[in-house]
Kinemage of the C-alpha trace (Angstrom):
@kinemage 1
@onewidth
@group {chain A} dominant
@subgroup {mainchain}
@vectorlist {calphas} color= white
{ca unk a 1} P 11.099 -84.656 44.467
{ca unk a 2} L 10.149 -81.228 43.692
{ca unk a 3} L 9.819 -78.736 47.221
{ca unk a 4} L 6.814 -78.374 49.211
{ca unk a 5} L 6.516 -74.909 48.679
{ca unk a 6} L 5.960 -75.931 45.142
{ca unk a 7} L 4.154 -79.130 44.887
{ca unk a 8} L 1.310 -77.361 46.992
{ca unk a 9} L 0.142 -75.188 44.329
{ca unk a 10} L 0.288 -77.998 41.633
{ca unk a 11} L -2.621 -80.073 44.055
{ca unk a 12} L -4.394 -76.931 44.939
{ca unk a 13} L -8.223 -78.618 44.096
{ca unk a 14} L -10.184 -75.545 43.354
{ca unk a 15} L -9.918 -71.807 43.120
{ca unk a 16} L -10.019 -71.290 46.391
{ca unk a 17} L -7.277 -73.358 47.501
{ca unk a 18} L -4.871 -72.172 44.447
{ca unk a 19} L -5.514 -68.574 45.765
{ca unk a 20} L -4.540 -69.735 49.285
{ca unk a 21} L -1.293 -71.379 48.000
{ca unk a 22} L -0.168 -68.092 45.488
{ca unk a 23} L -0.885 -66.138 48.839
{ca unk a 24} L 0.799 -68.048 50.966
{ca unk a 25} L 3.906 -68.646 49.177
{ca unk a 26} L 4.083 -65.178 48.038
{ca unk a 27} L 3.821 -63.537 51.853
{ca unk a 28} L 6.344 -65.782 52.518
{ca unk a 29} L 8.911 -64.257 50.349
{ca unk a 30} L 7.905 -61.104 51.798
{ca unk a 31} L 5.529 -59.564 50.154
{ca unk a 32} L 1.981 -57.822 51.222
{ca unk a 33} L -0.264 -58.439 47.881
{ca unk a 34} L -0.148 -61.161 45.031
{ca unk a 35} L -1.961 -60.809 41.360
{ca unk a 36} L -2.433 -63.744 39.104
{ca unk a 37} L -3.719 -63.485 35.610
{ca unk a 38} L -4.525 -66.175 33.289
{ca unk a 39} L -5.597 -64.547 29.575
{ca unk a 40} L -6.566 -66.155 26.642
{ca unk a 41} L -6.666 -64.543 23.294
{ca unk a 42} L -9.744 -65.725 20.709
{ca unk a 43} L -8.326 -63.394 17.721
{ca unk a 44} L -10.262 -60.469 16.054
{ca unk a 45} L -8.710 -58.432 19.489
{ca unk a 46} L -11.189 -60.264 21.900
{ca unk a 47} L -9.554 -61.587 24.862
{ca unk a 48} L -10.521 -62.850 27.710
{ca unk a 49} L -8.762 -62.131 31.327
{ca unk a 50} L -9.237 -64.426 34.533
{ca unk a 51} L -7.805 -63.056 37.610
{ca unk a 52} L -6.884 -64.303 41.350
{ca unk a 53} L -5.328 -61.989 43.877
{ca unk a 54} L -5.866 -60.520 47.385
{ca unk a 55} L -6.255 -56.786 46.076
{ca unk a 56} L -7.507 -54.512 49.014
{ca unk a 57} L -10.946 -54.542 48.957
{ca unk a 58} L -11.012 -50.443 48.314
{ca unk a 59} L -8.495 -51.031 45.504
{ca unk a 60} L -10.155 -53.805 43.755
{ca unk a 61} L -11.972 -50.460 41.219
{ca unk a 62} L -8.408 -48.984 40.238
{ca unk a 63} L -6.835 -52.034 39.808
{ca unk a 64} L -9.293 -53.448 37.416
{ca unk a 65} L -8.491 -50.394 35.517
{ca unk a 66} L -5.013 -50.388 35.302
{ca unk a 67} L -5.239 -54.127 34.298
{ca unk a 68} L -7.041 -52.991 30.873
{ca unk a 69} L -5.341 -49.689 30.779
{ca unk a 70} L -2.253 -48.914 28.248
{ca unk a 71} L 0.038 -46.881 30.319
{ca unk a 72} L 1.087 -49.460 33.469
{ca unk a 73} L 4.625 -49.578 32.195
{ca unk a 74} L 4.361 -53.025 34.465
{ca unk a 75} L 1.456 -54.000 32.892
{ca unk a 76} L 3.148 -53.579 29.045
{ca unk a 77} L 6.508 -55.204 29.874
{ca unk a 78} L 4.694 -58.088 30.863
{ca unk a 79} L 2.847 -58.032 27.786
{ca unk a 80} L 5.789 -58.138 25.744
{ca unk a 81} L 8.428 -59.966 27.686
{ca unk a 82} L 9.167 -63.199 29.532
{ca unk a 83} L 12.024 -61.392 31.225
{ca unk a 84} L 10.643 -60.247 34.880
{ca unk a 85} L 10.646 -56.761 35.759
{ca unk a 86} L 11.905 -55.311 39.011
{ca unk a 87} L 9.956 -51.792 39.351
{ca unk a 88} L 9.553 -49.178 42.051
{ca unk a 89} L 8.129 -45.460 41.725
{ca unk a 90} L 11.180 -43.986 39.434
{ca unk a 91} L 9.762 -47.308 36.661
{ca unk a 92} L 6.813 -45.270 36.788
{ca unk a 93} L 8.031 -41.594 36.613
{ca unk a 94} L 10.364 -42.935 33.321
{ca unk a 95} L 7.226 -43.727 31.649
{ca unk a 96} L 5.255 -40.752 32.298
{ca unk a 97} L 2.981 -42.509 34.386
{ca unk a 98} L 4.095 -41.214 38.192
{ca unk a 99} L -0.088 -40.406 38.603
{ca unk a 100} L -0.346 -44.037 38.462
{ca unk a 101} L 2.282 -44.746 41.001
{ca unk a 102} L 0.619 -42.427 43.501
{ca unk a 103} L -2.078 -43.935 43.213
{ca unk a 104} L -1.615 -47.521 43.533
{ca unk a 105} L 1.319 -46.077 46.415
{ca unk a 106} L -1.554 -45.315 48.632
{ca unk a 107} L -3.025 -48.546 48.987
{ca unk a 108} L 0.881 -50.102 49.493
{ca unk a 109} L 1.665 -50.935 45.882
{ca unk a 110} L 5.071 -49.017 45.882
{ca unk a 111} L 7.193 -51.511 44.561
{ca unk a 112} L 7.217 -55.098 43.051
{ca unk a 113} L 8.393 -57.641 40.511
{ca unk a 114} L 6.739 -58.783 37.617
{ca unk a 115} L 6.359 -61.443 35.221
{ca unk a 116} L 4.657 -63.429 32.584
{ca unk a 117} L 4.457 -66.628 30.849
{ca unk a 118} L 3.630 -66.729 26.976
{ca unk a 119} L 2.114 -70.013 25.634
{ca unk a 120} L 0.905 -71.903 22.899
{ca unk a 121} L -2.488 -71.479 21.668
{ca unk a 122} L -2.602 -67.459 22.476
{ca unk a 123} L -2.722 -68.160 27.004
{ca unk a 124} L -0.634 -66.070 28.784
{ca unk a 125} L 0.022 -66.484 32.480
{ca unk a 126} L 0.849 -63.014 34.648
{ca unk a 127} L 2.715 -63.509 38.030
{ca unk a 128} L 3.119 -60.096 40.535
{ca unk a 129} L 4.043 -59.400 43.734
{ca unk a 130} L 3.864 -55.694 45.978
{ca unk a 131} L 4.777 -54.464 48.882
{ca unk a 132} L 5.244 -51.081 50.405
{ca unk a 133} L 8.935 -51.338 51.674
{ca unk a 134} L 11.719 -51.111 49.718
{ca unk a 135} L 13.070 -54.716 48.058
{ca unk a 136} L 16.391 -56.165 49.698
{ca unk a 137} L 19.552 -53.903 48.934
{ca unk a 138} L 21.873 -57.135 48.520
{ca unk a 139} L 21.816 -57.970 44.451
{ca unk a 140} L 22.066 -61.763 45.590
{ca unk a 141} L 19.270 -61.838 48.177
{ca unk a 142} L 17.372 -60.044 45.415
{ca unk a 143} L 18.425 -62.573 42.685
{ca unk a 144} L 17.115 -65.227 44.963
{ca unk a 145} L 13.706 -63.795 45.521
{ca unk a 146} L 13.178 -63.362 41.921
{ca unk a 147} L 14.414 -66.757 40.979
{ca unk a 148} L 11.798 -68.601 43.563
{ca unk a 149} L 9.384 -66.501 42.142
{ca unk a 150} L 10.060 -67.325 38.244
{ca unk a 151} L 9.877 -71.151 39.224
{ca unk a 152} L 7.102 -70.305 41.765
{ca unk a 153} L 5.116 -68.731 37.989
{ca unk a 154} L 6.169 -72.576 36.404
{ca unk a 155} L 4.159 -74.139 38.651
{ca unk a 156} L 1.177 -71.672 39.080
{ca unk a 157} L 0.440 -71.691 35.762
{ca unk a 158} L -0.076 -75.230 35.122
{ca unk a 159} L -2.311 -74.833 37.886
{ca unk a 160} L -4.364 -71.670 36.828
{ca unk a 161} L -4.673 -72.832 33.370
{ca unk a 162} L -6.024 -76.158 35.284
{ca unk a 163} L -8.620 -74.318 37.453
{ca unk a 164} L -9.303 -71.047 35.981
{ca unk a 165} L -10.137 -71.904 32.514
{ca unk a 166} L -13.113 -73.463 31.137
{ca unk a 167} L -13.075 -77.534 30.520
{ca unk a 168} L -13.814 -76.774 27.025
{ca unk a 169} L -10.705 -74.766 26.363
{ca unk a 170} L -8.689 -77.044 28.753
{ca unk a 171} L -5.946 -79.605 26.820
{ca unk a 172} L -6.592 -83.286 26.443
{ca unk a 173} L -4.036 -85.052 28.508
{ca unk a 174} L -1.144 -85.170 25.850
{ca unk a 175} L 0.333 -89.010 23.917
{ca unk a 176} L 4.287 -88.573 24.029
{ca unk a 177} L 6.131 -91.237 22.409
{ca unk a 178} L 8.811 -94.069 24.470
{ca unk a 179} L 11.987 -91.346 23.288
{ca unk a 180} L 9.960 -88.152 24.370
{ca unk a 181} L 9.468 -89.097 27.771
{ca unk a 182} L 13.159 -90.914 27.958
{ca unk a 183} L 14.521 -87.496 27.002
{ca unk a 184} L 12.210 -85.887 29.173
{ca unk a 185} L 13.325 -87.662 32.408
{ca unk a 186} L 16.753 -87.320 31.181
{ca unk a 187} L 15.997 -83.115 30.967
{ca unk a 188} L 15.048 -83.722 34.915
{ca unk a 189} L 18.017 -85.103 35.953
{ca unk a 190} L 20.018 -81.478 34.805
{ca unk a 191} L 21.057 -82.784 31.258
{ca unk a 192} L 21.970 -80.752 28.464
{ca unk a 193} L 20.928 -81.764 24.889
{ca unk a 194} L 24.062 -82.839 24.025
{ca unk a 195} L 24.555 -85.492 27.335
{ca unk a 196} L 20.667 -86.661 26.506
{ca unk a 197} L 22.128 -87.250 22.625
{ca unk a 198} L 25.027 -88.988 24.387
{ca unk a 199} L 23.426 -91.354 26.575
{ca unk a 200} L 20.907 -92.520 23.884
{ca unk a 201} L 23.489 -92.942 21.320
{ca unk a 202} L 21.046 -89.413 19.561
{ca unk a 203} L 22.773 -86.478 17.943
{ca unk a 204} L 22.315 -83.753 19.914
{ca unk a 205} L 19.779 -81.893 17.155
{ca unk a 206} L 17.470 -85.319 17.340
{ca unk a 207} L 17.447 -84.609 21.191
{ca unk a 208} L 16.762 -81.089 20.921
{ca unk a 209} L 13.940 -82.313 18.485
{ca unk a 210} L 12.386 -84.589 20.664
{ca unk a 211} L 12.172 -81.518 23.413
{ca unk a 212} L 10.817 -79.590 20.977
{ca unk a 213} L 7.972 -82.402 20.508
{ca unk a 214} L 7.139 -82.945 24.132
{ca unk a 215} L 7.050 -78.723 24.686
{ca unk a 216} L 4.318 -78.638 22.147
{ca unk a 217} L 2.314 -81.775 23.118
{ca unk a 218} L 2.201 -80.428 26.408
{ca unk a 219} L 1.268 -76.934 25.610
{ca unk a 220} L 4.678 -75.139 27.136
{ca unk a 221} L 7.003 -72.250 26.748
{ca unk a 222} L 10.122 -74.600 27.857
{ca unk a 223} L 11.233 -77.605 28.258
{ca unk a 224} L 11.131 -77.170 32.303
{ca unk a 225} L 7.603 -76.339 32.071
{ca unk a 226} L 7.291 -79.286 30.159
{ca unk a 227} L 9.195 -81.765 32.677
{ca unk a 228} L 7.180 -79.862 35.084
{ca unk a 229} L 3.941 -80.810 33.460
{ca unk a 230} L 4.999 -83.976 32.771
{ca unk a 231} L 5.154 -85.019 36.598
{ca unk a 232} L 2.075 -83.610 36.977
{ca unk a 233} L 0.455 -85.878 34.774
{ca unk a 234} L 2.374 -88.959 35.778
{ca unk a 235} L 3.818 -89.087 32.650
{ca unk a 236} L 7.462 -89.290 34.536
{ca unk a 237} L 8.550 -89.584 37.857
């Protein structure tokens, strides 16, 4: 059984209620103000962006701006990396962008964390949180808050790319084959490649293959996004 906190976002029904449940989980962890962003690249540079957040209402004009600016040092990790980022004023100042920071600072976006999900078929998925006091001092409380919030972004997206996109740009509901899903629910219960190879008499490269499979049926970056996803579908349980 995955935790409530969780399973709430993947049966948000609408918009509306996914916003609720990314704000909601998010405020719990502490912080003031929540951005999600769900892009989709169609080549020849066009792109489009989809976002959800609870921006202040007098912010909502600079922060559409910094979203398709090039100098949010935030902004062009994510683009780049899966890894999150944990930034504060002195990210900003390194990257010769402390105007920014004063800027956003008024209107409590002084410090944050980060992060982004890269898919197939050109969709990334952008997860951050702000607040205007400092994050926790204790490396292990901090560790903690960034690992809810990394599988926190696992579920979200499956959700946002769910509600936010178009039907006609939406995946069919995926066909995985009898030893896809067997190593899939095996993946669930916390085994490696090589213990999935051992219990179904499988090297451990034919299991890693069959992962591979199921990520790319189901459109996903890993292969807990894909036992994720999986659930979600009732393709496991």
């Amino acid at each position: 059984m995955l935790p409530v906190g969780y399973t709430s976002v993947l049966e948000a029904r609408n918009r509306e209620e996914f916003r609720e449940e990314v704000v909601r989980f998010t405020q719990g962890l502490g912080f003031a103000t929540v951005s999600v962003v769900a892009m989709i690249e169609h080549g020849l540079g066009r792109s489009e962006v989809i976002a959800v957040d609870n921006t202040p209402s007098n912010y909502v004009e600079p922060y559409s701006d910094a979203l398709s600016g090039r100098r949010d040092p935030v902004l062009q990790h994510c683009k780049r990396q899966t890894m999150p980022i944990i930034w504060d004023q002195e990210t900003y100042v390194e990257h010769g962008a402390g105007d920014l920071w004063e800027q956003q600072a008024s209107y409590g976006y002084r410090t944050g964390i980060a992060m982004a999900l890269h898919l197939p078929e050109g969709k990334h998925f952008l997860l951050g949180v702000d607040r205007d006091q400092p994050l926790p001092a204790d490396p292990n409380e901090l560790q903690r808050i960034v690992a809810d919030l990394q599988l926190f972004a696992v579920h979200a997206q499956d959700s946002a790319m769910r509600l936010l996109l178009p039907l006609a740009q939406q995946p069919e509901r995926p066909s995985l084959t009898p030893r896809e899903l067997e190593v899939l629910r095996w993946t669930m219960d916390g085994k490696t490649a090589w213990e999935v190879g051992a219990v179904l008499s499988i090297s451990e490269r034919t299991a890693v293959l069959h992962v591979c499979n199921a990520m790319r049926k189901l459109g996903c970056a890993n292969k807990h996004q894909a036992v994720l996803k999986a659930l979600r579908l009732g393709l496991i349980d």
